[in-house]
C-alpha positions as CSV (number, residue, x, y, z in Angstrom):
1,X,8.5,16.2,-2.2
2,X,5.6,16.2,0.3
3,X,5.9,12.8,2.0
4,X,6.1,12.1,5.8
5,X,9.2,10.2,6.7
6,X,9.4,8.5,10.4
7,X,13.1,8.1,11.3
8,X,14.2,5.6,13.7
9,X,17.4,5.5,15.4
10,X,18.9,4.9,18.5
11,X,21.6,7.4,17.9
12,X,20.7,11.2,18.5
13,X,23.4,12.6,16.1
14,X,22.0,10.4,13.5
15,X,18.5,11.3,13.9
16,X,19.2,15.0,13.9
17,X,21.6,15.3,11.2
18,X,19.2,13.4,9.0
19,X,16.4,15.0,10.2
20,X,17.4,18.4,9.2
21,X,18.9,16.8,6.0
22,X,15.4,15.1,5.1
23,X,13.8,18.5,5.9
24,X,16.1,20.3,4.1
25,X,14.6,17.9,0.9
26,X,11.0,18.7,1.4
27,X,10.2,15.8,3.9
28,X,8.3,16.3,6.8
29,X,10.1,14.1,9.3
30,X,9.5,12.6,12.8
31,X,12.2,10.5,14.7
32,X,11.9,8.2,17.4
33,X,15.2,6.9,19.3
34,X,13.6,3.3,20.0
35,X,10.9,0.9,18.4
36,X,7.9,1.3,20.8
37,X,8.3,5.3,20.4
38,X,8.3,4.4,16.9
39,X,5.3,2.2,16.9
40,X,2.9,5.0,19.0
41,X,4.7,7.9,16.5
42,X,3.8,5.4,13.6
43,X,0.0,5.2,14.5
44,X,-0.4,9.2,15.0
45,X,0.9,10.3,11.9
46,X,0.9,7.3,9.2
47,X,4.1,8.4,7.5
48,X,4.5,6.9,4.1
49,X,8.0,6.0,4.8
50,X,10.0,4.8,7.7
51,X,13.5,5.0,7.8
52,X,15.2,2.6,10.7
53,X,18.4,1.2,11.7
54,X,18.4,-2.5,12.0
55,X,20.2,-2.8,15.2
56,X,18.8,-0.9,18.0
57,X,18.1,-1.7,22.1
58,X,15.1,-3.7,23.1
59,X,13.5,-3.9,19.8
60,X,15.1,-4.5,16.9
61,X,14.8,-2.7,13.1
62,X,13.4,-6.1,11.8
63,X,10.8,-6.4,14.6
64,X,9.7,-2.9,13.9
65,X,9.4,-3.5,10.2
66,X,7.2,-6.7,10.9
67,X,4.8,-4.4,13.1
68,X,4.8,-1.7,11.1
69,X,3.8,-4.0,8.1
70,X,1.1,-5.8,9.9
71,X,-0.3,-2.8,10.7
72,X,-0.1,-1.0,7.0
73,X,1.6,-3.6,3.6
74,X,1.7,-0.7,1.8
75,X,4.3,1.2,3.7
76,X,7.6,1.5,2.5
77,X,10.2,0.3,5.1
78,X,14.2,1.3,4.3
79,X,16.6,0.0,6.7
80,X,20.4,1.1,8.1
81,X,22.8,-1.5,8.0
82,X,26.4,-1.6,9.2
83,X,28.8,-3.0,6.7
84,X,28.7,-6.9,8.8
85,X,25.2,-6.5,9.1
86,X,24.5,-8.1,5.3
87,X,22.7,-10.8,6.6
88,X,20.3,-9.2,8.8
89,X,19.9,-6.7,5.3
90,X,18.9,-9.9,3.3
91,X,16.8,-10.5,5.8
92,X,15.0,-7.5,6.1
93,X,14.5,-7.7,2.1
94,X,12.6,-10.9,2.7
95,X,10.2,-9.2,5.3
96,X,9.3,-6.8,2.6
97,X,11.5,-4.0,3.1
98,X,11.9,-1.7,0.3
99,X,16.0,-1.1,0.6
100,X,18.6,-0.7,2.9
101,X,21.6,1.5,3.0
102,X,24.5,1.1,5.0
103,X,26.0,2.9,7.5
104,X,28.4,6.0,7.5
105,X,24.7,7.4,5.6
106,X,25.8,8.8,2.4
107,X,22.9,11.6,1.2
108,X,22.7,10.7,-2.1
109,X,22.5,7.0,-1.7
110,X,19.5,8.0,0.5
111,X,17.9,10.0,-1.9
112,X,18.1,7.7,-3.9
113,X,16.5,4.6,-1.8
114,X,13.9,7.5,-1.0
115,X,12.9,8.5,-4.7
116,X,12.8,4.7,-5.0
117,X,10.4,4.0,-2.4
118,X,8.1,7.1,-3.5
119,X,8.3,5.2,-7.3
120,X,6.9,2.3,-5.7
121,X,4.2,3.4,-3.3
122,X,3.2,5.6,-6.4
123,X,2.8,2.6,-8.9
124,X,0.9,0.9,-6.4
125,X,-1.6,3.6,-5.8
126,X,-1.7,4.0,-9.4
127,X,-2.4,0.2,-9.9
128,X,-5.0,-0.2,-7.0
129,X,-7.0,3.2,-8.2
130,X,-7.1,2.0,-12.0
131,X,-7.7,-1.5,-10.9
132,X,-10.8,-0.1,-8.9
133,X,-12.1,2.1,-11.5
134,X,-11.9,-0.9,-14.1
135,X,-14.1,-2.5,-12.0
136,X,-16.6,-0.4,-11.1
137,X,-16.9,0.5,-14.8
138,X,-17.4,-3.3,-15.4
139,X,-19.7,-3.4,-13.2
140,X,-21.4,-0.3,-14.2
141,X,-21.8,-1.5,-18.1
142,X,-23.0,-5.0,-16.3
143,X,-25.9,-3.3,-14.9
144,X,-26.8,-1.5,-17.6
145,X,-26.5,-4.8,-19.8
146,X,-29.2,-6.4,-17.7
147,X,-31.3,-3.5,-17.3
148,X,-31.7,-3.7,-20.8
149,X,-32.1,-7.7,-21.3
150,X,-35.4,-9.4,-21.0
151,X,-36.1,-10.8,-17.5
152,X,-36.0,-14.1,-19.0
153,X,-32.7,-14.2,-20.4
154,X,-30.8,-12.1,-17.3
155,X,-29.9,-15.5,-15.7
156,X,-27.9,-16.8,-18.6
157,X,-26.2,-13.3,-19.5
158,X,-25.3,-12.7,-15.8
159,X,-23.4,-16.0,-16.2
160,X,-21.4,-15.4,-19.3
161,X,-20.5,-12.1,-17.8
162,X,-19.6,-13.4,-14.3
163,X,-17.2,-15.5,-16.0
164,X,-16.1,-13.2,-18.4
165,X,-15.5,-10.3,-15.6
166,X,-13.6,-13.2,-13.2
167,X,-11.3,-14.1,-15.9
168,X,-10.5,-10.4,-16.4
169,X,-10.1,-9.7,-12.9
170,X,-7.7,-12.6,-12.7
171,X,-5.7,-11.6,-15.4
172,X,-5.0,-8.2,-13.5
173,X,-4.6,-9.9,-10.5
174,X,-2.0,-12.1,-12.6
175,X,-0.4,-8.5,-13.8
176,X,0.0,-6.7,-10.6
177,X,1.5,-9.4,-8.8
178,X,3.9,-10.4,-11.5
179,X,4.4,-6.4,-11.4
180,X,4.9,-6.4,-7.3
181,X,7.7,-9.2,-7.7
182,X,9.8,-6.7,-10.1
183,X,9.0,-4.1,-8.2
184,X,10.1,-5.8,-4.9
185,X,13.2,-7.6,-6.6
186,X,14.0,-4.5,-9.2
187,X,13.5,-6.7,-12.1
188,X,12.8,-5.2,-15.3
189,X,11.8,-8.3,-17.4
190,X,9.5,-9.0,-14.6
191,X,7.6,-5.7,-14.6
192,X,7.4,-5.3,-18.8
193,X,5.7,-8.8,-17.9
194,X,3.3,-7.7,-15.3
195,X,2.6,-4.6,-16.8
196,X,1.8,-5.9,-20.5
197,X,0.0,-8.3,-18.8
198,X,-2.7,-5.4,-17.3
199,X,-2.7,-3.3,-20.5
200,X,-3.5,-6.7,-22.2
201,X,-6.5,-7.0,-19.6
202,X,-7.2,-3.0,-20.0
203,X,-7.8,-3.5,-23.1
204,X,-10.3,-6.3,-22.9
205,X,-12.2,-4.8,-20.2
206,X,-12.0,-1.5,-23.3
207,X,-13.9,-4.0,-25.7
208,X,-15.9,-5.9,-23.1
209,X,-17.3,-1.9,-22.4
210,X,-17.8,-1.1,-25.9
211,X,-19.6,-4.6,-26.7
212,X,-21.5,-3.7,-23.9
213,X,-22.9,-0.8,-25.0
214,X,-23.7,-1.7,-28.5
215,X,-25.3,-4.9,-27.1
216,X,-27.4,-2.7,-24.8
217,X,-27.8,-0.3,-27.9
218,X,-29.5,-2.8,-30.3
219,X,-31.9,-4.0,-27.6
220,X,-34.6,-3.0,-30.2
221,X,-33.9,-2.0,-33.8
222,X,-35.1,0.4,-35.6
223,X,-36.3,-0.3,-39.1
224,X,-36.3,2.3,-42.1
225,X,-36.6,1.7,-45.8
226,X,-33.0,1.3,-46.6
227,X,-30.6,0.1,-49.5
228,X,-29.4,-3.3,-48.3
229,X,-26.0,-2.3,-49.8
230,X,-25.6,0.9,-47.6
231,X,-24.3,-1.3,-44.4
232,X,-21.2,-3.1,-46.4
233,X,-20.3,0.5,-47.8
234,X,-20.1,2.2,-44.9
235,X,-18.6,-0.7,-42.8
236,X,-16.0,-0.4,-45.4
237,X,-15.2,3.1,-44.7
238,X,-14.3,2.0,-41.4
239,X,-12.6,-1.5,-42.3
240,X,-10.8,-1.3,-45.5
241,X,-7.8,0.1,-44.1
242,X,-7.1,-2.3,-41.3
243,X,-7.7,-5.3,-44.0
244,X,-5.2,-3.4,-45.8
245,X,-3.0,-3.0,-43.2
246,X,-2.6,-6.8,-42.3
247,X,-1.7,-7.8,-46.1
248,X,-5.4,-9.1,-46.9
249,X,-6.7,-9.3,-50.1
250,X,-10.1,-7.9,-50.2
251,X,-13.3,-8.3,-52.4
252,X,-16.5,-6.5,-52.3
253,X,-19.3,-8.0,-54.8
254,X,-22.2,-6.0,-54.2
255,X,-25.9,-7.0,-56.0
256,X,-26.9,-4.4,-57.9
257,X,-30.7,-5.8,-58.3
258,X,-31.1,-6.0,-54.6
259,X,-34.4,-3.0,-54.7
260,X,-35.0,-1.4,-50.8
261,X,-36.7,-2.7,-47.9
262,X,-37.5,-2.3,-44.4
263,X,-35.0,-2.9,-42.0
264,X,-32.4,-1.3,-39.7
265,X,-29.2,-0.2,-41.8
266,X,-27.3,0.8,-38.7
267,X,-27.9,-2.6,-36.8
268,X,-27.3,-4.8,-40.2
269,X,-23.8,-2.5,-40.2
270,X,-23.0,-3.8,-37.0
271,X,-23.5,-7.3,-37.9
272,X,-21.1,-6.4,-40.9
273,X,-18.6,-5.1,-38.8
274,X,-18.2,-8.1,-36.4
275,X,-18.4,-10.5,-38.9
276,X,-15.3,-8.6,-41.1
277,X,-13.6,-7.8,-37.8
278,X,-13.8,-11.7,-37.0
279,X,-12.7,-12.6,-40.8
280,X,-9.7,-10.1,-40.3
281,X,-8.5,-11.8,-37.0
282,X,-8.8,-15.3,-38.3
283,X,-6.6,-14.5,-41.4
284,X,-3.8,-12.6,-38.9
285,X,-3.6,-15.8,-36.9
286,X,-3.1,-17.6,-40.1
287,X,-0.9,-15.7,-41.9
288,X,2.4,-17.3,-40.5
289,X,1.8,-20.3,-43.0
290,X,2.9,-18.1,-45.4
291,X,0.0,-17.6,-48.1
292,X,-1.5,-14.3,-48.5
293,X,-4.8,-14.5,-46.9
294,X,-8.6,-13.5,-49.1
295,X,-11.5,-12.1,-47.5
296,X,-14.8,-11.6,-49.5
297,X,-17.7,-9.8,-48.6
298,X,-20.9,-10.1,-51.2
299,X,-24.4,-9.5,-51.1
300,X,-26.9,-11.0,-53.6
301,X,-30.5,-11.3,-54.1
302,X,-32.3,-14.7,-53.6
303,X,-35.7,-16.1,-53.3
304,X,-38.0,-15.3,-50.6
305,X,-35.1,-13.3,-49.1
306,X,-35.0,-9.4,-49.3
307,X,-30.8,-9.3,-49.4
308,X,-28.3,-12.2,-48.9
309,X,-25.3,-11.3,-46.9
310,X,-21.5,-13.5,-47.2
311,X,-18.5,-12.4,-45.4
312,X,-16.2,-15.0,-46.4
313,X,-12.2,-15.7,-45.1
314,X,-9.6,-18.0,-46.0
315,X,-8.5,-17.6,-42.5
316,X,-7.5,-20.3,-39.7
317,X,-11.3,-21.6,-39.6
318,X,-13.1,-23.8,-37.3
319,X,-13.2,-27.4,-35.8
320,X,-17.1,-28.7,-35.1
321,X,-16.7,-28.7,-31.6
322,X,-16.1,-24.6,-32.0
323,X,-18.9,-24.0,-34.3
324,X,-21.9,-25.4,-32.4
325,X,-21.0,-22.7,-29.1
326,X,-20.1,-19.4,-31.3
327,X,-23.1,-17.7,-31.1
328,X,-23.6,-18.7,-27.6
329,X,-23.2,-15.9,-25.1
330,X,-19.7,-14.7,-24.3
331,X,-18.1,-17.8,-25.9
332,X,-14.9,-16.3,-27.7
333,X,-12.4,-18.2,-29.8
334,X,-10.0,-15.2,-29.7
335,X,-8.1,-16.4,-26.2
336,X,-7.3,-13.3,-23.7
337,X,-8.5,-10.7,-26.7
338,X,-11.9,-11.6,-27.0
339,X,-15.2,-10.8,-25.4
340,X,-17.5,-13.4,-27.2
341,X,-20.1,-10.5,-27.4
342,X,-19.6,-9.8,-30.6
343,X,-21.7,-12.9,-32.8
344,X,-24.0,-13.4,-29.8
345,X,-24.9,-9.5,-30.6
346,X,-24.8,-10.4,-34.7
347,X,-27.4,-13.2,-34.1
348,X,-29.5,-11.6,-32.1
349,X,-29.9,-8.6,-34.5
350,X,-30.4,-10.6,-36.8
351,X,-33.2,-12.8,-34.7
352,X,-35.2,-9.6,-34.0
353,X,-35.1,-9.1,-38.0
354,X,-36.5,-12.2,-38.4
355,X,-33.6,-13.4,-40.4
356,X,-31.8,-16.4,-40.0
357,X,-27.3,-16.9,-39.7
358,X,-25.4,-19.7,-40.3
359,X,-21.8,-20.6,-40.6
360,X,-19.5,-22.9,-42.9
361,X,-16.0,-23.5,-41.4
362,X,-13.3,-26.1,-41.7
363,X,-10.0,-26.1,-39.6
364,X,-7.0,-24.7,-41.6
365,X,-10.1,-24.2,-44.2
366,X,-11.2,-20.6,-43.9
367,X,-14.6,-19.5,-42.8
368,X,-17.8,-18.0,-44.3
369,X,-20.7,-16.4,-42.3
370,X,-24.0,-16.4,-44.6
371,X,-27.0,-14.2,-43.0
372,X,-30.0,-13.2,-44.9
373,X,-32.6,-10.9,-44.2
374,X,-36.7,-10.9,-45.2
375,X,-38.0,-8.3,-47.8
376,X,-39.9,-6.7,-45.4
377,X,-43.1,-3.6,-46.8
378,X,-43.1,-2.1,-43.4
């Protein structure tokens, strides 16, 4: 199994019984007969388990394990009990000991306190590496964000992102503690909690990346002569089934008189995208009234416009309060799930276009988003 096991024990027959019996497992083991032995063993070799009886001369088990977890939390501590010693085992448990077995030492029991410790120390590691790579990948997307960004709008995106990033960083914090208390009191419902709590934030930081990046992406656009249509057709590729998929009824009315323009089909797609996305999540958070929900998506042709774009829902909608901050930076009306990136990156692309966005939305009413875009000649 690999891992270093200290073994404390007053007892000689103990230690070397259990000694060759841990060795005989795979352990490498080192025993100490007292708790200051244990203590100078303890610093040489940083075992990742210690094994100690709770009653012992001069020092006892309980002092040892509060030493040893001063010295290193993460350590996992499993202590020998005799069968009147319950309260000095509760005790223990509250000090943060992993287990304890009691005494005559039955080998499988141990094993089994063993393979349970390993579990632990292995979940945490896992947890602390992940929760450090999710970070630095944070921070590394941050950079980039503001690298790309104007100097004179880096101190209001730093912000939204500072806050964004801390409310991420303390939902995990939220998970891996609620995760440490099942872990530390074996309790399932506790760790399904903590642990769907930290995919829940995974998955944020997931979208908060990819917004990131396409933020960063569309920093300038790129215009071609293009059919205005092309963007709704191919966001519907990508779209049509997850509308599908949540029961929504879908219309697309596209203009057939619309002629081609200048602009940049792949950043006007994005727009689409976040916009239908948006219309698709409102109409899931509505559906438990009961109705089958409509979104419409429509392009038309209108004076001094090139193309007229609606995305349209009959969704959960909007309150005023909610309208006036949507398309300011990282401002989300999706709770734990959203990364508010999404219409500030809509109205920006459709700013550099020289286009204009608004929004009509009622609470309980539906929603519809209304962009158009100039008929530029090059």
């Amino acid at each position: 199994m690999g891992d270093t096991i200290l073994l404390v024990d007053d007892e000689e027959g103990i230690r070397k019984v259990l000694g060759i019996s841990l060795a005989d497992h795979g352990f490498t083991v080192h025993t100490a007969e007292n708790g200051a032995t244990a203590l100078r063993i303890f610093e040489e070799v940083q075992p990742s388990i210690v094994l100690t009886d709770i009653k012992m001369p001069d020092m006892d088990g309980i002092t040892l394990l509060q030493l040893i977890k001063q010295k290193n939390p993460e350590v996992e501590v499993i202590m020998f009990t005799g069968h009147g010693d319950m309260e000095l085992a509760i005790q223990s448990l509250k000090n943060d000991a992993t287990d304890f077995v009691t005494k005559p030492i039955d080998d499988e029991i141990l094993q089994i306190a063993i393979q349970r410790a390993q579990e632990r120390s292995a979940m945490r590691r896992q947890i602390r590496e992940y929760t450090e790579h999710l970070e630095h990948l944070v921070e590394e997307k941050a950079r980039k964000l503001i690298e790309a960004e104007r100097m004179a709008a880096i101190g209001q995106t730093v912000a939204g992102l500072s806050h964004t990033i801390k409310n991420i960083a303390g939902g995990l914090r939220g998970g891996i503690f609620v995760l440490g208390q099942g872990i530390e009191q074996d309790d399932r419902k506790c760790l399904q909690e903590g642990w769907g709590m930290i995919k829940g934030n995974v998955d944020k930081i997931r979208s908060l990346s990819m917004d990131l990046l396409n933020y960063g992406k569309y920093a300038e656009i790129s215009c071609t002569i293009s059919d205005p249509n092309l963007p709704v057709i191919e966001a519907a590729a990508v779209m049509k089934p997850r509308t599908a998929e949540n029961n929504i009824e879908l219309t697309i009315d596209l203009s057939p008189d619309l002629g081609y323009f200048y602009f940049d089909p792949e950043a006007v797609q994005r727009c689409i995208l976040n916009l239908w996305a948006n219309a698709i999540d409102a109409c899931i958070d509505a559906q438990p009234c009961g109705n089958k929900q409509q979104l419409i998506i429509r392009t038309k042709k209108i004076d001094a416009w090139g193309c007229e774009y609606t995305v349209s829902d009959t969704g959960k909608g909007m309150d005023a309060s909610i309208r006036t901050k949507i398309f300011q930076g990282f401002f989300s009306t999706k709770g734990t799930h959203g990364t508010g990136i999404g219409l500030m990156m809509t109205k920006k692309i459709i700013d550099q276009h020289g286009g204009e966005i608004e929004v009509d939305s009622e609470a309980g009413s539906g929603t519809t988003f209304t962009f158009r875009l100039p008929a530029k000649t090059g």
